[in-house]
N, C-alpha and C positions, 0 to 999 in steps of 0.2 A: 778265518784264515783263507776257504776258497774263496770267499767274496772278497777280498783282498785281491786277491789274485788275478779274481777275472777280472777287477778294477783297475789294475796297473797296465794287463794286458790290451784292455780297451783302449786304454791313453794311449797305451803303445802304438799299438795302430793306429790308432788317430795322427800320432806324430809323423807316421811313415807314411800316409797318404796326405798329409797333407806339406812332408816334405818332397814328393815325389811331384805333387802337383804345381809347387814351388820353380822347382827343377824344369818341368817341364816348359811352365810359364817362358822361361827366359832360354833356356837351347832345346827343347823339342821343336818338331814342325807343327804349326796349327793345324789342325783339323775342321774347324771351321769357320766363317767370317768371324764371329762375334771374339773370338780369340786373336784376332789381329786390328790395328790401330789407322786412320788415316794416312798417318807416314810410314807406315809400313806400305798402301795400297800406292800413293801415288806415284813414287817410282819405278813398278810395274808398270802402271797407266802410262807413264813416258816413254817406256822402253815398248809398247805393244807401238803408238802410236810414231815413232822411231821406224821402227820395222815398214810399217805402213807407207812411210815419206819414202823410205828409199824404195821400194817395190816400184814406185810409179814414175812412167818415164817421164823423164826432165826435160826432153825437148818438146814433149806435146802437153804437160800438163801444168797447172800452176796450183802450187798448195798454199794453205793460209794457215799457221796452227795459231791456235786461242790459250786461252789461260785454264788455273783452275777457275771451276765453277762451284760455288755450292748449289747443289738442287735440293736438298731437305736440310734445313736449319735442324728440325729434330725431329731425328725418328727412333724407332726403340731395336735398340742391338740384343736385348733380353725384355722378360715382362717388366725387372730390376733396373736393367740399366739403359740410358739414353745415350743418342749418338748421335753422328750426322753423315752425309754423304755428298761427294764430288767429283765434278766429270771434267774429262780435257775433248778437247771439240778440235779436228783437222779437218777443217775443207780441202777439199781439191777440185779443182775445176779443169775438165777437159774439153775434145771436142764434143760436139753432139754425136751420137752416134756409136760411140765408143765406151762407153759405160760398162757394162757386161764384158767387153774385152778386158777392163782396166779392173776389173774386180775378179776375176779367171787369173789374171797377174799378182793380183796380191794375194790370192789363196796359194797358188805355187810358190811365190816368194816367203810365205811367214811358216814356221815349225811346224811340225806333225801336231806337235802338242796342243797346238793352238787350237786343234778340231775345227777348223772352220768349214762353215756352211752356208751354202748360198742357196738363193732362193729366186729366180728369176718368173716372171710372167709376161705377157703382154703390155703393162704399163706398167710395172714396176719391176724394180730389182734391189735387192738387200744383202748382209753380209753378219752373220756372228759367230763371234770363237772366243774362246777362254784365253786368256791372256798368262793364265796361273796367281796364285795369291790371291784366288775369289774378286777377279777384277774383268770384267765381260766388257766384252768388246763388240759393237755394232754398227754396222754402215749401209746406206740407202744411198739413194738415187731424191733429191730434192727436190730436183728441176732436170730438165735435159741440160748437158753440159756439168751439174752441179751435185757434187759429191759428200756426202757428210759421214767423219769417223769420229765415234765416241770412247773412251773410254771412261768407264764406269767403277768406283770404290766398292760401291752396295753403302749401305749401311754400318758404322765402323763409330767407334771411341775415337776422338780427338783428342790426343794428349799435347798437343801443341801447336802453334800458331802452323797457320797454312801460306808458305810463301815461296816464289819460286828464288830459284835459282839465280841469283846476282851476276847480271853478264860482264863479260871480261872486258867489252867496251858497250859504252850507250850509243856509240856512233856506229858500231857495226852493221854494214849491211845496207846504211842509211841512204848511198847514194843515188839509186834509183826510184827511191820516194822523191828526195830533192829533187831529184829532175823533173819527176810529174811537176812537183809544186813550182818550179822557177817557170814550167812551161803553161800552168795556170796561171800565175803571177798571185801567189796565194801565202800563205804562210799560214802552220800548223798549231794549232792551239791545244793538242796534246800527242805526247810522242808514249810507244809503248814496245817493248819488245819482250819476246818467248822464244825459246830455245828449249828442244832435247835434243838428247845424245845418238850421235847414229847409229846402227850396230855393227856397223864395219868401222867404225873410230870415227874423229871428227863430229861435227856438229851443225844441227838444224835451226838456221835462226829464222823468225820471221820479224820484223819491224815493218809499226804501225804508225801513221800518222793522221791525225783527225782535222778536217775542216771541213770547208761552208763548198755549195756547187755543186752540178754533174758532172766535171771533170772531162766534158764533151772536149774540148778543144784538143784535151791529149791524145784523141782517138785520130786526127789527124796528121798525129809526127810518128805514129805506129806503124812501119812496115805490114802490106797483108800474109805476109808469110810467118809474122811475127804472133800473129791473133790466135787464140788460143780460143777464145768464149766471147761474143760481142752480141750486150742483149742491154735494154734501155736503161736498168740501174744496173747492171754490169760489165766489167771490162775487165778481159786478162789476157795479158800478151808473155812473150818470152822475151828478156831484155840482158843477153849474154846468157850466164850461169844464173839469173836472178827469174824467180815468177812474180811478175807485178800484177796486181789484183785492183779497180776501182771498184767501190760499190758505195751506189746511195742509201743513205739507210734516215728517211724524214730528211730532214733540214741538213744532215749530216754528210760529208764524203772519208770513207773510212780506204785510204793508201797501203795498201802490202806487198813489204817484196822478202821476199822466201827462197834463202839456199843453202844447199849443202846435201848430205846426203848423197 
């Protein structure tokens, strides 16, 4: 009969940790990465790199955001289970010089929460802080003029495709790409656009257009008040409310213009 007992009492508990655990799964906070999922990280990673675009002034700098990236196809979320991870990538390109100033601005610009921390020396300068939702946040100096922000997933379970966000138009924003191009006399062999959300409302687009060329010739319908960065595979000027970016990349000329925020 007590063996009975402690037997029932065993199950017992077992049912209640493991309904508890249940429970928690689905409305507790995670406590650690391996407890949350790729779509759970990325729209944190949006929202850091959001914060980020609007921090930096619009009339001296020009941003570029990128897409998701995966950077490990497969890594291990546990010794048990596999997983993957992905990063969102924001250039910004300023003037030279100004570097350290424009990362001094996004530390005062983003939350307490964010802990950010900077790291300056001699020849370099870098930038990280917690985003929240085990999603790290990193930025450097790449080149003089040239800025790079990552946000980072870590390591996470994919439980579903990774795609972004269907924009409200495929033409937005497109105008001052077509301009570069009509003033190349070129035409795009692939068009691409990225968007997040800003944190005061409204929305960050950037649109990409890919073709052949140095894009030299546009360098001379550019006002020099307008230059932003002008360096032999690169070019970014301010063209309105828009940042337009050239860059060679091989055989390639990769067009960005970027606003909002």
């Amino acid at each position: 009969m007590k063996r009975r007992w402690i037997i029932a009492a065993t199950v017992a508990w077992a049912l209640v940790v493991a309904g508890f655990a249940y429970y928690s799964s689905r409305h507790g906070t995670p406590t650690s990465r391996d407890q949350t999922t790729i779509a759970q990280g990325l729209p944190i990673a949006d929202q850091a790199l959001g914060r980020i675009a609007a921090a930096v002034d619009p009339a001296t700098s020009v941003p570029v955001l990128g897409g998701y990236t995966r950077v490990d196809r497969s890594c291990r979320v546990t010794s048990a289970r596999e997983g993957t991870r992905f990063e969102r990538v924001l250039l910004v390109y300023v003037k030279k010089g100004t570097e350290p100033d424009v990362l001094d601005r996004i530390k005062a610009a983003l939350p307490a929460s964010y802990d950010v921390h900077l790291v300056s020396g001699p020849s370099s300068h870098s930038m990280t802080a917690d985003a929240g939702g085990f999603v790290a946040v990193r930025g450097s100096v790449i080149q003089p003029g040239q800025l790079r922000f990552t946000a980072d997933t870590g390591c996470r379970v994919q439980d579903a495709p990774v795609e972004e966000a269907t924009p409200q138009s495929q033409t937005a924003n497109r105008a001052p790409v077509q301009a570069v191009l009509d003033t190349l006399k070129q035409s795009a062999s692939q068009w691409r656009t990225h968007r997040v959300t800003c944190p005061g409302g409204g929305t960050l687009w950037t649109v990409e257009a890919v073709t052949t060329g140095d894009g030299a010739a546009s360098r001379t319908t550019v006002p020099a008040s307008a230059v932003v960065l002008d360096e032999p595979k690169l070019f970014a000027f301010r063209a309105g409310e828009a940042g337009v970016a050239l860059r060679v990349d091989g055989s390639e000329l990769h067009i960005t213009s970027t606003a909002g925020c």
